[in-house]
The first five atom37 places (N, CA, C, CB, O) and aatype in JSON, in Angstrom:
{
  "aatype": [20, 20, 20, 20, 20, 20, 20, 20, 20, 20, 20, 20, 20, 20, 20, 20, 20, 20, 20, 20, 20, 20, 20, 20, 20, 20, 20, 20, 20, 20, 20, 20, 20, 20, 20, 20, 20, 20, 20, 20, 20, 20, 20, 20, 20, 20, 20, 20, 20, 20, 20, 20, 20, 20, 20, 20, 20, 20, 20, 20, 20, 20, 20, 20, 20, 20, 20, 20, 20, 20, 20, 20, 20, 20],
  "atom_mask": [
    [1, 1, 1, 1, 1],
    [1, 1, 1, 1, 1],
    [1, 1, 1, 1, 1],
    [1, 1, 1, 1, 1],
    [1, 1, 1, 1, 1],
    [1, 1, 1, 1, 1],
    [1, 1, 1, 1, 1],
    [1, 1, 1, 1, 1],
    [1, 1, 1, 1, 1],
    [1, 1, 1, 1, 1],
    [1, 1, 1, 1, 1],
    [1, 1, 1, 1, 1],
    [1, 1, 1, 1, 1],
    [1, 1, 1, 1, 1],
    [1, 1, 1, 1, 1],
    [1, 1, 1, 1, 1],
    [1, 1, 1, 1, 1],
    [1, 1, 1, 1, 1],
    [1, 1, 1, 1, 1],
    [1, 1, 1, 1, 1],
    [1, 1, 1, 1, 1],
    [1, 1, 1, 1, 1],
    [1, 1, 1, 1, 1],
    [1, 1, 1, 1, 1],
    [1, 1, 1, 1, 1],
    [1, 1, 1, 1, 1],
    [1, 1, 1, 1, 1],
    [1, 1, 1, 1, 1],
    [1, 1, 1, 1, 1],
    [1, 1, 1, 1, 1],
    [1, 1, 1, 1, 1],
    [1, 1, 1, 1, 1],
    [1, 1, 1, 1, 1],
    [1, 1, 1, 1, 1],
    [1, 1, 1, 1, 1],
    [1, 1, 1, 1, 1],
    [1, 1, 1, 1, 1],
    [1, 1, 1, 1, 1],
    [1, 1, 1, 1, 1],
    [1, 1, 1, 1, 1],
    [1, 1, 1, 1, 1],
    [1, 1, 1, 1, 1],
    [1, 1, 1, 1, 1],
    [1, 1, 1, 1, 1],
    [1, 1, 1, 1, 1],
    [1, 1, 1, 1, 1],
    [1, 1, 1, 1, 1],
    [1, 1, 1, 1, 1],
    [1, 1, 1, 1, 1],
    [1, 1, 1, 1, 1],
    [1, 1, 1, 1, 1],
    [1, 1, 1, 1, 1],
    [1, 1, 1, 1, 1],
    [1, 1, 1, 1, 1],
    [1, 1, 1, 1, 1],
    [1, 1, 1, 1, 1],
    [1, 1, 1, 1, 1],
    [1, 1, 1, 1, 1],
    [1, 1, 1, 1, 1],
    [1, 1, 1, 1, 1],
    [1, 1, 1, 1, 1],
    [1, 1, 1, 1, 1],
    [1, 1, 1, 1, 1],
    [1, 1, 1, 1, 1],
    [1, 1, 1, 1, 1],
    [1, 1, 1, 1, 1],
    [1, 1, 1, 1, 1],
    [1, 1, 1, 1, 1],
    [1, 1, 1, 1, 1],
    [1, 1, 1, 1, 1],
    [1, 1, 1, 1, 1],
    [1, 1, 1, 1, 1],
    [1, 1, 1, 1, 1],
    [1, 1, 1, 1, 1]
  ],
  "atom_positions": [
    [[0.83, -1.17, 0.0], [0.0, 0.0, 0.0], [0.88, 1.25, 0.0], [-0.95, -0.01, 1.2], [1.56, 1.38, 1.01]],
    [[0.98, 2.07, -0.83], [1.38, 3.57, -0.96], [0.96, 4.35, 0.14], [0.8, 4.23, -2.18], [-0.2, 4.56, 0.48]],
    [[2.41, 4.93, 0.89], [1.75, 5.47, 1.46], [1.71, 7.37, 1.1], [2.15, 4.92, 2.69], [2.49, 7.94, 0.35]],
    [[0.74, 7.93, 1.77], [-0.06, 9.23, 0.93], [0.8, 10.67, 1.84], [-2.36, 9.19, 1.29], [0.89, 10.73, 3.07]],
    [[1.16, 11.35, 1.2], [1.84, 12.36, 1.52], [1.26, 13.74, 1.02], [3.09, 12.11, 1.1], [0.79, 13.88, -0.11]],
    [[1.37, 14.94, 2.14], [0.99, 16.03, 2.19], [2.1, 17.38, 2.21], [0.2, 15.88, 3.2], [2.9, 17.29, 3.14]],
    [[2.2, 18.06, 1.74], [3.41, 19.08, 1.15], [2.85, 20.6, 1.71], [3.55, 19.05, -0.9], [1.8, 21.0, 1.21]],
    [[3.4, 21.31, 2.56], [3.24, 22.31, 2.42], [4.21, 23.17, 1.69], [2.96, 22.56, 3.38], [5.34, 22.89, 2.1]],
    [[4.26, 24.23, 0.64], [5.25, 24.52, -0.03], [5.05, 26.03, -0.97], [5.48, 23.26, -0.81], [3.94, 26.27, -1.45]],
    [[6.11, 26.91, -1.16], [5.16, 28.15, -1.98], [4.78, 27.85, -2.67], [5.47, 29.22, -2.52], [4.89, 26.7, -3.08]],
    [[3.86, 29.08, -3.36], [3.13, 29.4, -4.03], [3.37, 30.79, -4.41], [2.12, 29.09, -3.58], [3.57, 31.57, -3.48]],
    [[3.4, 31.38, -5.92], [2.83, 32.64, -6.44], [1.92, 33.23, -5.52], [2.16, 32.46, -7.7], [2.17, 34.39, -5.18]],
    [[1.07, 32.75, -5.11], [0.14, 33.6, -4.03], [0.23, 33.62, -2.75], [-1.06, 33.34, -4.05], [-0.57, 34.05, -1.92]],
    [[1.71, 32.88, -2.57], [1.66, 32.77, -1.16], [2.3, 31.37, -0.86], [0.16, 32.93, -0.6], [3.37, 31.19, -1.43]],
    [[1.75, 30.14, 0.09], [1.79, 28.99, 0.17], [0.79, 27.62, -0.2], [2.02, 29.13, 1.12], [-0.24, 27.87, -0.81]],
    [[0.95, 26.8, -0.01], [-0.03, 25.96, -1.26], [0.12, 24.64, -0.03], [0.91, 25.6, -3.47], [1.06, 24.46, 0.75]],
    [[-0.97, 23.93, -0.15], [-0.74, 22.54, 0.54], [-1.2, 21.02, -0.81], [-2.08, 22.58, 2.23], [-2.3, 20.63, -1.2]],
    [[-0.09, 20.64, -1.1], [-0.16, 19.73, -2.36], [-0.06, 18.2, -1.77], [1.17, 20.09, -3.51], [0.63, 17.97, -0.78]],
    [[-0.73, 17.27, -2.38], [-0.71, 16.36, -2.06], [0.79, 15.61, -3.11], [-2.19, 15.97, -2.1], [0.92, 15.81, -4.31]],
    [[1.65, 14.85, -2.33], [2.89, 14.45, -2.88], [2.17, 13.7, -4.37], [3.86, 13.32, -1.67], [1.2, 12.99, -4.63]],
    [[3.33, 14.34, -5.15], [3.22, 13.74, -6.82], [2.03, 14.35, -7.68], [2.91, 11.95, -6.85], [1.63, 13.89, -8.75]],
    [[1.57, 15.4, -7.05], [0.17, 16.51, -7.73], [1.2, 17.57, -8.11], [-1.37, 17.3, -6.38], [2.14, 17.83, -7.36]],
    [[1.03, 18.19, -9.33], [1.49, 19.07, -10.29], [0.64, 20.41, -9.42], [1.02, 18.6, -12.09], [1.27, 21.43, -9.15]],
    [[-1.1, 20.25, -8.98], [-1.66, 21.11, -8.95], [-1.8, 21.18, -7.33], [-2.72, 21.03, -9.85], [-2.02, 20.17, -6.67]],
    [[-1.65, 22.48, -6.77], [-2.49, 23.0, -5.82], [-3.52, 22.18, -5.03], [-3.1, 23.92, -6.43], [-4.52, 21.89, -5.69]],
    [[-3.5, 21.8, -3.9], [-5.09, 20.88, -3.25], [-5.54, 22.53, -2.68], [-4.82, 19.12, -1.43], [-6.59, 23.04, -3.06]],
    [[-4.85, 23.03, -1.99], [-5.35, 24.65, -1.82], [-4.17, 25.8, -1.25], [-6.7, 24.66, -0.56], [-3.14, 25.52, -0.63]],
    [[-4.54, 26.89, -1.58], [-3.69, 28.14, -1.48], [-3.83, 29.03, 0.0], [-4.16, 29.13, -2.78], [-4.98, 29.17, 0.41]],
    [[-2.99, 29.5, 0.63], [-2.8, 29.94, 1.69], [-2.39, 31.23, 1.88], [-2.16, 29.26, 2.17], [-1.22, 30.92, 1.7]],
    [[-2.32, 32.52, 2.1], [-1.94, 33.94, 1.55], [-0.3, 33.81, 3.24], [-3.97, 35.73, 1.73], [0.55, 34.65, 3.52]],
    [[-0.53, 32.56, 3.81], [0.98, 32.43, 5.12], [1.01, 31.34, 4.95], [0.98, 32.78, 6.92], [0.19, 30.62, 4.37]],
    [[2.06, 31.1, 5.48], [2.77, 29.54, 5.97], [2.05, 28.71, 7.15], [4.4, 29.8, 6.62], [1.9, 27.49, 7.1]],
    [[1.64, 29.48, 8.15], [0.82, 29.46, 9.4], [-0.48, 28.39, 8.99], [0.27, 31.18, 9.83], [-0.89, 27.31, 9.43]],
    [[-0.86, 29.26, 7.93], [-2.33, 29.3, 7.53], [-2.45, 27.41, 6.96], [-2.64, 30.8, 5.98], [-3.29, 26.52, 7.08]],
    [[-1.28, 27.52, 6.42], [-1.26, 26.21, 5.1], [-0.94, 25.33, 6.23], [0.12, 26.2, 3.5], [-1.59, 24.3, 6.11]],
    [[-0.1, 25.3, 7.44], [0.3, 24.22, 7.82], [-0.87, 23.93, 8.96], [1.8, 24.28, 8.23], [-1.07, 22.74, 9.2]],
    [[-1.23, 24.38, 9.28], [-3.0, 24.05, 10.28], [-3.63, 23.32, 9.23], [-4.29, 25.69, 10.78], [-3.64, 22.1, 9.32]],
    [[-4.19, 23.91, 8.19], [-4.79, 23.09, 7.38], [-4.27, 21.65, 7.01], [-4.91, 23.79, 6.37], [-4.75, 20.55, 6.72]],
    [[-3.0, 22.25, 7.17], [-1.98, 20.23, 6.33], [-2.32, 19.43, 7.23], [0.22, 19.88, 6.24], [-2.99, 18.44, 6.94]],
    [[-1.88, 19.69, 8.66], [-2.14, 19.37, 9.47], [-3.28, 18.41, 9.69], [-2.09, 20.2, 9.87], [-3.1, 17.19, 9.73]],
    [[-4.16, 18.84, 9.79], [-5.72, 18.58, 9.67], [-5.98, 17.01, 8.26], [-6.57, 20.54, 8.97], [-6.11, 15.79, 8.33]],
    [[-5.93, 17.93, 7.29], [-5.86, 16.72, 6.5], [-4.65, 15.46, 6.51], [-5.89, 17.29, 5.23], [-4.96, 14.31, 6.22]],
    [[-3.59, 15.73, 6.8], [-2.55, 14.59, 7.22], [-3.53, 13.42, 8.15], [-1.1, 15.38, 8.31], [-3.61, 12.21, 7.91]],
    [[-4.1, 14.03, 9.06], [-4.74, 13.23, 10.74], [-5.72, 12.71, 9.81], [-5.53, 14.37, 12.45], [-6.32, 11.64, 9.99]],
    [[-5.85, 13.3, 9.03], [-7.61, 12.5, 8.45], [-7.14, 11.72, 7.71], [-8.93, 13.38, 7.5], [-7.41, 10.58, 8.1]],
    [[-6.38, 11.74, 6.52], [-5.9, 11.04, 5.65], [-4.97, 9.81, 6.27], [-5.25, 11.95, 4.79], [-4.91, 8.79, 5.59]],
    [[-4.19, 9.88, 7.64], [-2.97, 9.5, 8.22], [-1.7, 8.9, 7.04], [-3.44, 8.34, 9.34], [-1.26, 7.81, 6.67]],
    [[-1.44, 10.56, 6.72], [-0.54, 10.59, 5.69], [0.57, 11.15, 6.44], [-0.98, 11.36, 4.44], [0.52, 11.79, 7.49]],
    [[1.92, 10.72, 5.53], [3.19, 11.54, 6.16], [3.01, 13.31, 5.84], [4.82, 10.87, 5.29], [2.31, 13.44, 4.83]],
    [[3.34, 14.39, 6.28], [2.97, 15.86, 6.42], [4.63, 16.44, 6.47], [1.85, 16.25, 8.03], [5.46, 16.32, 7.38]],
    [[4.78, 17.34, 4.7], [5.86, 17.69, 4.78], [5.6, 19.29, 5.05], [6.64, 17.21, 3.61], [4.5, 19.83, 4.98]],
    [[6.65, 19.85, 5.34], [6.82, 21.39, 5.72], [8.17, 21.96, 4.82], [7.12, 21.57, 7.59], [9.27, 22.02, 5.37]],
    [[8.04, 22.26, 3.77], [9.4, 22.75, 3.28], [9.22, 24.57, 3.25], [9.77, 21.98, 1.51], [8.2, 25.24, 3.07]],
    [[10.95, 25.1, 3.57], [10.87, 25.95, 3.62], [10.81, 27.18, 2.58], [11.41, 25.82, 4.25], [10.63, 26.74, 1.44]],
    [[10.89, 28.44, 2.63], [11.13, 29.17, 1.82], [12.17, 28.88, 0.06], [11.58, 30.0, 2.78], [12.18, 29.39, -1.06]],
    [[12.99, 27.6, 0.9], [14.3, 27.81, -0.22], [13.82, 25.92, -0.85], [16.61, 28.16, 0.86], [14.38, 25.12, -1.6]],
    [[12.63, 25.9, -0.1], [11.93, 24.52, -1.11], [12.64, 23.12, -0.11], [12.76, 24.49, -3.37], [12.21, 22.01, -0.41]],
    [[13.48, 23.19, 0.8], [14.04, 21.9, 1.49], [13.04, 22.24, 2.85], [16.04, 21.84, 1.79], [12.52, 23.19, 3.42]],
    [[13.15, 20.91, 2.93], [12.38, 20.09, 4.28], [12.6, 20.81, 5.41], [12.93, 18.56, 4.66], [13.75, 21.09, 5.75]],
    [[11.71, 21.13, 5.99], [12.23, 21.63, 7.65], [11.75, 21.2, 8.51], [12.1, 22.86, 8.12], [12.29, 21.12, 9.62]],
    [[10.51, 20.76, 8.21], [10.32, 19.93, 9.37], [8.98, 18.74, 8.57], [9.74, 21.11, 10.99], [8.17, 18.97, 7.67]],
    [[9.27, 17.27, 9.49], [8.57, 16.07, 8.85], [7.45, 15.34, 10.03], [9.86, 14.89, 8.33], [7.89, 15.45, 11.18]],
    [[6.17, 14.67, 9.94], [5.49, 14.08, 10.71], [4.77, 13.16, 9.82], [4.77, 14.92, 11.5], [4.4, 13.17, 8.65]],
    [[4.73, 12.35, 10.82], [3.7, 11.04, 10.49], [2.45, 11.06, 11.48], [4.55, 9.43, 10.74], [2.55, 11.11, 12.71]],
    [[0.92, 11.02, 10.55], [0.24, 10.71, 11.21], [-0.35, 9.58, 10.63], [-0.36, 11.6, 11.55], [-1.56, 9.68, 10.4]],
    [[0.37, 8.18, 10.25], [0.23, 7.3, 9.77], [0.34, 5.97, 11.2], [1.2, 7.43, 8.56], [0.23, 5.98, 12.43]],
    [[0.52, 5.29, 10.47], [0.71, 3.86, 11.21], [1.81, 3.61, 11.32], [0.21, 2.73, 10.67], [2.39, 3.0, 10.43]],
    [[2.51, 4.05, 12.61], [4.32, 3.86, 11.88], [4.05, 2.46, 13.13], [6.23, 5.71, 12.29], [3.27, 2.33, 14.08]],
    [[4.88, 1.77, 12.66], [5.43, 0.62, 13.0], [6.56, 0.87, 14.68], [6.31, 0.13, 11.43], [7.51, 1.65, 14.66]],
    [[6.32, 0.32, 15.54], [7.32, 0.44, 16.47], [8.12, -0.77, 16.97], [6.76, 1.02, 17.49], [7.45, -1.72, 16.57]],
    [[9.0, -1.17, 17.51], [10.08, 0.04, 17.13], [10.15, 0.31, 15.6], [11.68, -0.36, 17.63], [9.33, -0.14, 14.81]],
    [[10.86, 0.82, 15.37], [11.6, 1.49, 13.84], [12.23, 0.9, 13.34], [12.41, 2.53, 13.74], [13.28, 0.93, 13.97]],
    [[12.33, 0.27, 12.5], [13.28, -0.64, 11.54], [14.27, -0.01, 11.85], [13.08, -0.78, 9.96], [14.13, 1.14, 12.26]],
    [[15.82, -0.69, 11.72], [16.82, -0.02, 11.62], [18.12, 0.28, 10.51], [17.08, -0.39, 12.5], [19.01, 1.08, 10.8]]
  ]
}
């Protein structure tokens, strides 16, 4: 099973929350604030991994609200 990933990331208008491997927009945010509450939200519903990249497009911060396995593979 694939698992489903959530992107917060700019946008021309601001910030955008994309679902991983979508070309398009799931929706537009005029802050960063704004987009990552929302990711948030849909990550827990979806229990998808929830990325946060920054201004310069790299990762800054990562969560799972999936089924992670414990312990952690190593």
């Amino acid at each position: 099973m694939k698992k489903t990933t959530q992107h917060v990331v700019r946008h021309p208008e601001g910030w955008a929350l994309k679902r991983g491997g979508s070309s398009r927009a799931t929706k537009v945010f005029p802050t960063q604030g704004a987009a990552i509450e929302y990711g948030r939200d849909v990550s827990r519903n979806q229990g998808a991994e929830f990325f946060i990249h920054g201004r310069n497009g790299q990762i800054r911060e990562r969560n799972s609200y999936g089924n992670d396995p414990y312990p952690p593979r190593g």
